[in-house]
C-alpha positions in Angstrom: 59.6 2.1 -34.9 58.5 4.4 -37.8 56.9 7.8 -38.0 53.7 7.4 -40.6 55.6 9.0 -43.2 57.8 5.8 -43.4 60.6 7.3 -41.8 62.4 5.8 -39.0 61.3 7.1 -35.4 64.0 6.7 -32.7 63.7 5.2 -29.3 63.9 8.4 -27.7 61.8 10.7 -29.1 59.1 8.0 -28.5 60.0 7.8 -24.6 59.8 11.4 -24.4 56.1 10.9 -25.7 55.2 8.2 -24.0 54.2 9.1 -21.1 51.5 11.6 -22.7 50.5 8.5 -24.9 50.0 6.3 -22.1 47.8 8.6 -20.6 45.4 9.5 -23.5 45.7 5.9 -23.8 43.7 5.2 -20.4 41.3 8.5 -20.9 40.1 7.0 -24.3 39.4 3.8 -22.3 41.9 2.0 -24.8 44.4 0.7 -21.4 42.7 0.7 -17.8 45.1 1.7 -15.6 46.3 -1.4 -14.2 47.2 -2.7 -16.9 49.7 0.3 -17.5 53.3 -0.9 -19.0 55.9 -2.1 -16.8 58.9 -1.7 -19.2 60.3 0.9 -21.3 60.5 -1.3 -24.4 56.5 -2.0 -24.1 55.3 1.8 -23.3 57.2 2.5 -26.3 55.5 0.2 -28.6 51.5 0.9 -26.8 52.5 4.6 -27.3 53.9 4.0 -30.8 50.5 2.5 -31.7 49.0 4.9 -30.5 51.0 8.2 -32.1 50.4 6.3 -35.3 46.5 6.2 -34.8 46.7 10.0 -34.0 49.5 11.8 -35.4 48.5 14.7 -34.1 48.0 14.0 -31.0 50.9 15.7 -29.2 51.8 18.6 -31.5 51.5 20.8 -28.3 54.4 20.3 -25.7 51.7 20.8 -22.5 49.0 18.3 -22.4 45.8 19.5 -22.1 43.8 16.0 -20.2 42.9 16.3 -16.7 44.4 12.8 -16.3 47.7 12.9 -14.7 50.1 11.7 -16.2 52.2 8.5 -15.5 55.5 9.1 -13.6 58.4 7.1 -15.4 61.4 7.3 -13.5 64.7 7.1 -15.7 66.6 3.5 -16.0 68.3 3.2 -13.2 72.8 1.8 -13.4 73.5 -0.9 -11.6 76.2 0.8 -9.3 78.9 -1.7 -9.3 79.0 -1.6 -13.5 82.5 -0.3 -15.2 81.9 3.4 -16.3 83.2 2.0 -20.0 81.3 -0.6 -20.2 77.3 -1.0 -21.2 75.1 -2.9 -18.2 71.9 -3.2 -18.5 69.4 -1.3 -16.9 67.2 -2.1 -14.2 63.7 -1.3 -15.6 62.1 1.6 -15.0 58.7 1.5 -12.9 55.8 3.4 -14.7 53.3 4.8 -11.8 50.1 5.5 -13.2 47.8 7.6 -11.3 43.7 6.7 -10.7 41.5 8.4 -13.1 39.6 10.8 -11.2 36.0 9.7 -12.4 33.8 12.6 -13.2 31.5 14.2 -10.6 28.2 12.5 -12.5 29.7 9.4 -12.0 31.1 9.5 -8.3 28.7 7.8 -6.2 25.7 10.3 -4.5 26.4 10.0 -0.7 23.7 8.6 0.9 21.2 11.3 2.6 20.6 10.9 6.5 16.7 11.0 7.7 16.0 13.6 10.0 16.4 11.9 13.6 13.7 11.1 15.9 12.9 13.2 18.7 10.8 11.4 21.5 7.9 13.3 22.5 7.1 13.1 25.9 4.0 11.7 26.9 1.2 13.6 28.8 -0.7 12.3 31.5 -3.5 11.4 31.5 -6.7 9.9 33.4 -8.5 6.9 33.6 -11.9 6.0 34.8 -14.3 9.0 33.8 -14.7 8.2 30.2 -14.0 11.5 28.9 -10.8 14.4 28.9 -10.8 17.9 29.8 -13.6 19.7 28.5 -15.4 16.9 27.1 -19.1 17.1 26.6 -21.5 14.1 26.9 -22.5 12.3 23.9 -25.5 13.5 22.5 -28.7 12.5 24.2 -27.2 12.3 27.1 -27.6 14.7 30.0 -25.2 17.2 30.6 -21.9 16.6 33.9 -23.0 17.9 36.8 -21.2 21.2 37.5 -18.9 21.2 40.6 -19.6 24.1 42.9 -18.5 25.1 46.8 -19.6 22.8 49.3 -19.5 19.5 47.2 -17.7 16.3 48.4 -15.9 14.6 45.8 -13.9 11.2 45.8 -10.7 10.4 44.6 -8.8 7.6 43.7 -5.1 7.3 42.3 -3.8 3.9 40.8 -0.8 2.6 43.1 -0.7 6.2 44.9 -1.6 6.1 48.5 -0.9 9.8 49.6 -3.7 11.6 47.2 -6.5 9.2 47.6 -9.5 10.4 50.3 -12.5 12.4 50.2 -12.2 16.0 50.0 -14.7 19.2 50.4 -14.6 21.8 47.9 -14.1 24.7 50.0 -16.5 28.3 49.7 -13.9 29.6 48.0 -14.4 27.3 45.5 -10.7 25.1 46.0 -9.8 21.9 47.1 -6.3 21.2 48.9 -4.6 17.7 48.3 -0.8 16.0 49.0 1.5 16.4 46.0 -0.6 19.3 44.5 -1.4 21.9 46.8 -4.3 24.0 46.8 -6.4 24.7 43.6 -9.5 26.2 42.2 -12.3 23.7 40.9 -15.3 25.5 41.1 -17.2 25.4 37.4 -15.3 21.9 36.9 -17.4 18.9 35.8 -16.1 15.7 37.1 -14.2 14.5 34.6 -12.5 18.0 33.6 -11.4 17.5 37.5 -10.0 13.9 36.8 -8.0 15.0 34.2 -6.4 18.6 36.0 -5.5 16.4 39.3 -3.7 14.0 36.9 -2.0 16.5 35.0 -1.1 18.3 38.6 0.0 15.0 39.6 2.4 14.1 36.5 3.6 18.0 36.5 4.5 18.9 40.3 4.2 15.8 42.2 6.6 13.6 40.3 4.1 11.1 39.2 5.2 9.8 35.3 1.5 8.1 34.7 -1.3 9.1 37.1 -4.3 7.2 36.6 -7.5 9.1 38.1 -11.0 8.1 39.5 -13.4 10.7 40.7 -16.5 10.6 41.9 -18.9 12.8 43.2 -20.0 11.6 46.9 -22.7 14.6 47.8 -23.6 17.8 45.9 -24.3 20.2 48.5 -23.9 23.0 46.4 -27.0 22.9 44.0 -30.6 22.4 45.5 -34.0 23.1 44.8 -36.6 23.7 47.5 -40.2 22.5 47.4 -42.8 24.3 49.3 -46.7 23.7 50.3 -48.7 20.4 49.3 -46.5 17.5 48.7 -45.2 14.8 51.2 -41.9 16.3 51.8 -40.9 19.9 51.6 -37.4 21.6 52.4 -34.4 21.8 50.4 -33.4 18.9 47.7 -29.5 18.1 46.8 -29.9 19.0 43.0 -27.7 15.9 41.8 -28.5 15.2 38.4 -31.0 16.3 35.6 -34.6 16.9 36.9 -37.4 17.9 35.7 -40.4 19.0 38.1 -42.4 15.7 37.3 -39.5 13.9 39.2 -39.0 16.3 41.7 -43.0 15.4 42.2 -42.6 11.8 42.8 -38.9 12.2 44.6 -41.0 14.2 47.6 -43.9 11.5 48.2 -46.6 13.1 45.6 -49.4 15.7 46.2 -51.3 16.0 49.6 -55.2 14.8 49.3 -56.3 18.8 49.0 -53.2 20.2 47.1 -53.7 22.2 43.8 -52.6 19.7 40.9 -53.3 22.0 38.2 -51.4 24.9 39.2 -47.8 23.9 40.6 -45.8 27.2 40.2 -41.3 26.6 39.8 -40.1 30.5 40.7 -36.5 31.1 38.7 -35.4 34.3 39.8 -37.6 36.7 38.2 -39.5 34.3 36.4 -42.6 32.3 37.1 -43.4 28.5 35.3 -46.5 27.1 35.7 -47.3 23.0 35.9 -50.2 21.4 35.2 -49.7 18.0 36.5 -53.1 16.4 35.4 -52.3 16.9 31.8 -48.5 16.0 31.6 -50.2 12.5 33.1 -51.7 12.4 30.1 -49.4 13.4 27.5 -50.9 16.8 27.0 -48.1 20.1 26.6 -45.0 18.5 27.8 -42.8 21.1 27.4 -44.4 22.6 30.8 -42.3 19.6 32.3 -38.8 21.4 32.5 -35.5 20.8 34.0 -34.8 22.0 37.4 -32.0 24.4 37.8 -30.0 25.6 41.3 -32.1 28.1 43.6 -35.4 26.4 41.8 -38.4 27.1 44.0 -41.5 24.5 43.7 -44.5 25.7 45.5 -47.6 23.9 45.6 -50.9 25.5 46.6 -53.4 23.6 49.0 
């Protein structure tokens, strides 16, 4: 082996390079690492190439590549060879150590999703069309407001404790199994629905209440009719009502009663109802909705 002046390079001065060459050798991509020499006698001549190429490669005694560099262990004696004679050598073993690759090209570890949380599912009711404080679609009349003394029906899907007929109470509560006493007073029927299922699923241990109530008798709105029609004395105010049908509901007028001059007392206020000419389509808006405490008094 030559030095590129021409001048003859010995054996050892390349081994003591070698090593280094190797190495720049598998950073320059030239040799992969497996591929790394297993004998002396071939590093030499790779890192001979090599020093040739770049002759001033290893003018510095400390390398400066972050590449490890290949351990080569010395040749090893066989042990039972004269001490005056030459053996050969067993060859030495060249480990080469894995490039490290560099951080843009190690691979991105792969990003977790968040994890799931189930959400616990609320209860909820069945059978009144509507959830808590839902209003009626528009055009239709307004849920009749639960008030003390009303009897109200309930039904719970598989549940045979809760189910009956209940009172509300003056105070303005109801008391049922599972759920104790509670107010419902100002409650339309299916805001009530939807708090006894929500009672049901919270403190009595049922997971999905289904809920059916019903109102059974309002005794806790009325109107009262008075003088010339064929039935007088309180009404049960059930539903919207305006005085036309609270008219026809109580039999009609009496031959002599006052048709033009039906009087509905609200408190301090006084309507007046002309029932010949809401027959005939004359100032409807006379025709208004009942409303609790309502007093109808026809003159005779």
């Amino acid at each position: 082996m030559f030095n590129p002046d021409g001048t003859h390079r010995p054996d050892a001065a390349i081994a003591a390079e070698a090593a280094r060459a190797i190495a720049q050798l598998i950073k320059d991509g030239v040799m992969k690492p497996q591929n790394a020499p297993a004998t002396p006698l071939k590093g030499f001549d790779d890192a001979n190439k090599y020093i040739e190429k770049y002759p001033g490669a290893f003018t510095e005694s400390t390398p400066t590549a972050p590449v490890s560099a290949p351990a080569v262990s010395a040749p090893v004696k066989p042990a039972d060879c004269p001490a005056d004679l030459p053996c050969a050598s067993t060859p030495a073993k060249v480990e080469v150590s894995a490039v490290t690759p560099a951080p843009s090209e190690q691979a991105a570890a792969p990003v977790s999703e968040p994890p799931q949380v189930a959400v616990p599912r609320k209860a909820n009711s069945a059978g009144t069309g509507a959830g808590t404080g839902a209003k009626p679609a528009p055009g239709e009349p307004p849920y009749y407001v639960l008030g003390p003394n009303d009897v109200v029906g309930v039904f719970v899907f598989e549940e045979r404790t809760v189910p009956g007929t209940y009172t509300i109470g003056p105070d303005g509560r109801i008391s049922m199994p599972l759920i104790g006493t509670f107010r419902v007073v100002g409650l339309t029927v299916p805001e009530l629905s939807d708090l006894i299922a929500q009672k049901l699923h919270d403190d009595g241990g049922v997971l999905e209440p289904v809920v059916n109530v019903q109102l059974l008798r309002s005794n806790s709105k009325q109107y009262t009719i008075v003088g010339g029609l064929g039935r007088t004395g309180p009404v049960p105010l059930l539903r919207d009502t305006s005085v036309l049908d609270a008219i026809a509901a109580a039999g009609g007028f009496k031959d002599f009663a006052n048709k033009k001059d039906v009087q509905i007392r609200r408190s301090t206020q006084t309507f007046h109802f002309n029932y010949l000419e809401v027959l005939k389509g004359k100032n409807m808006a006379q025709n208004i909705q009942l409303e609790d405490g309502d007093l109808i008094i026809v003159k005779e």
